[in-house]
N, C-alpha and C positions, 0 to 999 in steps of 0.2 A: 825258253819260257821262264818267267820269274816265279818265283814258290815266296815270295813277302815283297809287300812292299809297304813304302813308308812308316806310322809311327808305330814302332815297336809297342809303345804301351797301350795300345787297342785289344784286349783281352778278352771282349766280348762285344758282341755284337748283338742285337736284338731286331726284327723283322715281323713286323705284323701285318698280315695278310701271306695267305701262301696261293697265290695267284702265278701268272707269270711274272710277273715282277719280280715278286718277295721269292720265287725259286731259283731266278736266275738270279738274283741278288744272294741268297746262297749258297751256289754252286760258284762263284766269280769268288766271295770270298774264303770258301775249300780251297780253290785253286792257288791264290794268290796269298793265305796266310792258314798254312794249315794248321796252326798250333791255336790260332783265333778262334774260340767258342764262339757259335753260332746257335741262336734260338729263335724258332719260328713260331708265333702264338696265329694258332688258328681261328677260325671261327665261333667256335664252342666255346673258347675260352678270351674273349675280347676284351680288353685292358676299359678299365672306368674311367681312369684318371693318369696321367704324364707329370711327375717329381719332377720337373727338369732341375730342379736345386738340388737334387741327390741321383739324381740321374736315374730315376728307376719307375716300373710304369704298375700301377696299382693293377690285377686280371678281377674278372667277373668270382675267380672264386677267392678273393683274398687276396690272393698269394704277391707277395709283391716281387717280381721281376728286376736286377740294377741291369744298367748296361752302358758300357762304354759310347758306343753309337748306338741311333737308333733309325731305322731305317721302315718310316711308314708307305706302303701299300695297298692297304684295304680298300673297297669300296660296296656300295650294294649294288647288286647287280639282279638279273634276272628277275626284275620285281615285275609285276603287274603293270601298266601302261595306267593313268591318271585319268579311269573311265569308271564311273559309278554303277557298280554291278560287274562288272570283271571278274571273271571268275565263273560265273554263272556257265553250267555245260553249255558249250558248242563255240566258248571263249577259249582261243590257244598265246599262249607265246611263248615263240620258238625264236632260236638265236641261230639258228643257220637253217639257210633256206630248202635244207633238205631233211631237216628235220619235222616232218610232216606225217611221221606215221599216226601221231593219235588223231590227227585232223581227218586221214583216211578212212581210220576204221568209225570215226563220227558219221562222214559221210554215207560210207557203207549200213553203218547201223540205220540211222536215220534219214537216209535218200536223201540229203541232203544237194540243192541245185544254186544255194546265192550264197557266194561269200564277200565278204567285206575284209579288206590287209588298212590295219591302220599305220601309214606310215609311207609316204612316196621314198623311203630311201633306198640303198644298194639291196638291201634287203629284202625290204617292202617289195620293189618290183619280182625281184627274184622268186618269191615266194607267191604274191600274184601269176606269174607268169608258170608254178609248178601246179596251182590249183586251177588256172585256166584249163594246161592239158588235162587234168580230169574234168573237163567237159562239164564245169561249174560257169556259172554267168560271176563276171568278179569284178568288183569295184575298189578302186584305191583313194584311200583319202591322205590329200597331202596338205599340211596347216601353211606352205607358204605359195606363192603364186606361181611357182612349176617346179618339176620332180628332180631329186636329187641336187638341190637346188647349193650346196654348199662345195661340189664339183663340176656344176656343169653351169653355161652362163646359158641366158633365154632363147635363146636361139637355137642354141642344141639339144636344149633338156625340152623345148616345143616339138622338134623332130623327132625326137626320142616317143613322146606323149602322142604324137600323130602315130608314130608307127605300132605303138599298144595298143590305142583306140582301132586298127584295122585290126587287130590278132583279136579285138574282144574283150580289150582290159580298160572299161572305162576308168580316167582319173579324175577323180573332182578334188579343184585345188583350192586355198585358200576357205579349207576346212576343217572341221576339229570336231572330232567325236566329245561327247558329253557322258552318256548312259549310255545303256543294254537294255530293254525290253526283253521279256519271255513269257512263255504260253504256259497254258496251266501244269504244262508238264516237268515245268522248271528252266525248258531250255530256252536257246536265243532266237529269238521271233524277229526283231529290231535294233536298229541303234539310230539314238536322238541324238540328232547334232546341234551347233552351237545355231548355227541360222536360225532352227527350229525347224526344220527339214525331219522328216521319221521316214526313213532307209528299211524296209523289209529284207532282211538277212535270213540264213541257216548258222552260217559260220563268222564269227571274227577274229582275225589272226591278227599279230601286233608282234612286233621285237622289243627284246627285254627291256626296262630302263635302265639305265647306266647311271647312278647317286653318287658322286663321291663323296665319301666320310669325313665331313671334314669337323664335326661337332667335337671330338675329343682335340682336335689338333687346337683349334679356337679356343675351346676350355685350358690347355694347356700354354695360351699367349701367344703361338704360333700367327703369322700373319696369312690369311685366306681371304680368298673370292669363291668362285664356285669352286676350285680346288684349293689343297695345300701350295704358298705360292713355293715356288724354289727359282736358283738363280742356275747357270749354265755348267755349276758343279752338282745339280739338283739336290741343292743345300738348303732349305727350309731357314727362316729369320732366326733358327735357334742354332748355334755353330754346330752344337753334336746330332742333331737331329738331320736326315733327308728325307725324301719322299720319291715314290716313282709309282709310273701304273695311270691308274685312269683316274688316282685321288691326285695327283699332282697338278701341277699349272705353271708351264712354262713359256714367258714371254704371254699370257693371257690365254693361252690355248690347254684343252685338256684332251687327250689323246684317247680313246678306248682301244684300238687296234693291238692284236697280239705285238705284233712286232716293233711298235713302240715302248710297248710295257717291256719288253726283254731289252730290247737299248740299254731304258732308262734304269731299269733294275741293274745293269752292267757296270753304269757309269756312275751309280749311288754309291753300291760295292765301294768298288776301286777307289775314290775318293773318301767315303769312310774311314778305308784301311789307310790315307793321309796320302794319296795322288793325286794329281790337280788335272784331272781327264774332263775336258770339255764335251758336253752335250750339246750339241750343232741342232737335232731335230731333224726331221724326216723329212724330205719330198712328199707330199701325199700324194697317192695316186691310187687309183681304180680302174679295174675291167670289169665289163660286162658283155659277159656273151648269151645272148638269151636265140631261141631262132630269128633271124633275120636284124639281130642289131650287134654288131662289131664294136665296140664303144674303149675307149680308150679317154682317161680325163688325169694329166699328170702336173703338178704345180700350180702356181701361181698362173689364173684362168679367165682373170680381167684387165684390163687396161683402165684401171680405176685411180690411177696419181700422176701428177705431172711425170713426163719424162719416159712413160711406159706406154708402147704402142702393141698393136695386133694386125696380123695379116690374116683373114681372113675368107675363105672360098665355101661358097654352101651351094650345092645341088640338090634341091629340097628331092626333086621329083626324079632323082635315082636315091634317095638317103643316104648324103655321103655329103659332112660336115667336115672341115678342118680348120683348125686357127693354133697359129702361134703369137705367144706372147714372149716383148722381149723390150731392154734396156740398155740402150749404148748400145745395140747390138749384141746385149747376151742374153741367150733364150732364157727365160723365166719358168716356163709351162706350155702348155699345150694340148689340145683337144680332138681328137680325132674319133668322129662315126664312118664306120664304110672302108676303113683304109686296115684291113689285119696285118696285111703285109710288112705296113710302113712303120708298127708300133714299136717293133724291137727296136727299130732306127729312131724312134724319136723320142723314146725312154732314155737310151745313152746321150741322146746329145744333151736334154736337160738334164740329166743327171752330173753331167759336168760341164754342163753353164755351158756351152757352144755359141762361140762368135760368129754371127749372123752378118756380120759386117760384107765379109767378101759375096754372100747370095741373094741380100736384102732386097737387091735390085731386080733379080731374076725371078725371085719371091712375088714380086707385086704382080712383075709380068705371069705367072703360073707356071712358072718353071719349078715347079715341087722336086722332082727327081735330083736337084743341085744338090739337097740336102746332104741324100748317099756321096756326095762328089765330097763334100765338106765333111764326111767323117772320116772319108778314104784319105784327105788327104794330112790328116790331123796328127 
């Protein structure tokens, strides 16, 4: 293992945001340069303004900061959902779906029997789906026209939405909460939607917003969209400066997932300290195991440009979905409800791009099982 690497005159380093990113971004450069001072500005103390002509980042209390790199991080997170009156008792937002104990003892206190999850995503449902078994009546509101809608193509995210609607979780799609109504007691009675629909609730639960920071990075010349941009050494338009985490935007995309932000936080590092380590980006993938849905949605999930095709088998009326997608024969992605068995198998083969070529034919015929022939024989 290497203890330095590249430009020796990197003497310091600076890190704002101490998220996962901005940690594994200085735990990468402990390892790799340990003589390199490292400073993490937290929360408390968040920079106003970026010197990049003297390299140094003005804090909330004065104090001015220099640094050789500068390695941006931050973003807002766990904010309120974009509903007027949020916040109001019997309003929650929790960032992991089992994070429900104040919704409980709400419940508890308040007998509470309708709740409302703003947000059809991985989440959203997961979190529908835990307030369901407390034998609540639940409704899920999704703003695009079927659930989970950035993994799952229409077909399977309908299957998915038929098999909630039998457990009891109705979704209404292609809707968008407004406000919160409440009773004289202060708490939540209601929420108006955009339609102009008024939805009688007890409960509304929502997952955090994800903001990335990008108004100091702008104010300091930095080029952005919704994130800080960076290129595939997630190097920011300013040469000393990077960015990683869920403020960044790589190839147009911005990531909130742990395990992206520790990549990208790895790969900022190491290149700071003067390496030329490429950031590739992740396969996205997801599971969902809720009762009775098996779900698996990994890569690239359309056949949406010339030259890229889908094999697809759907047995609506056992629930059991599958499609591959693929290029010249190399799997892209792929979709799987129904099939647990077959998911470790079909994670590695997209995971390294697997030529489809020699099964493609067996494929259409429903010869599924080839696949395992085609890892065995790789």
């Amino acid at each position: 293992m290497r203890t330095s690497v590249g430009d020796s005159s990197v003497g310091c380093i600076v890190i704002v945001g101490n998220g996962i990113a901005g940690i594994t971004a200085r735990e990468r450069v402990h390892l790799l340069h340990p003589t390199c001072a490292v400073r993490i500005v937290e929360s408390d103390a968040l920079p106003v303004a970026i010197d990049t002509d003297n390299r140094q980042i003005l804090l909330a209390t004065g104090e001015r900061v220099a640094y050789d790199r500068l390695i941006l991080t931050s973003s807002h997170s766990n904010l309120a959902p974009a509903i007027d009156g949020f916040g109001t008792s019997g309003s929650f937002v929790v960032s992991e779906a089992d994070d429900l104990a104040g919704v409980e003892n709400h419940i508890r206190c308040h007998h509470a029997h309708k709740a409302i999850v703003a947000g059809a995503g991985l989440l959203g449902l997961e979190a529908a789906y835990r307030l369901r078994k407390m034998d609540l009546a639940v409704s899920v509101l999704a703003d695009a026209e079927h659930v989970i809608n950035s993994q799952l193509d229409f077909r399977s995210s309908r299957l998915v939405q038929h098999r909630l609607d039998k457990q009891g979780i109705k979704i209404l799609t292609d809707t968008e909460a407004v406000s919160l109504g409440h009773d004289n007691q202060g708490r939540v009675n209601s929420i108006y939607l955009k339609d102009g629909r008024v939805l009688p609730t007890d409960i509304v639960v929502a997952g955090p917003r994800i903001s990335p920071s990008v108004e100091l990075a702008k104010t300091a010349g930095l080029a952005t969209r919704r994130g800080i941009l960076v290129d595939d050494y997630m190097q920011a338009s300013q040469p000393e400066i990077y960015a990683a985490g869920e403020v960044a935007e790589h190839n147009g995309i911005t990531r909130c997932h742990p395990s992206f932000a520790a990549e990208q936080g790895e790969v900022a590092a190491c290149n700071a300290l003067g390496d030329k380590r490429h950031y590739h980006g992740r396969i996205p993938e997801i599971s969902l195991r809720l009762t009775g849905i098996d779900l698996l949605s990994i890569g690239q999930i359309d056949a949406n440009s010339n030259g890229v095709y889908s094999i697809v088998d759907e047995q609506a009326e056992s629930f059991r979905y599958r499609k591959l997608i693929f290029t010249a024969g190399q799997l892209l992605g792929a979709i799987l409800i129904g099939y647990p068995d077959d998911a470790g198998l079909v994670t590695r083969l997209v995971k390294r791009g697997a030529d489809l070529s020699p099964v493609i034919s067996a494929l259409h015929r429903g010869r599924w099982n080839e696949l395992a022939r085609l890892e065995a024989a790789a």
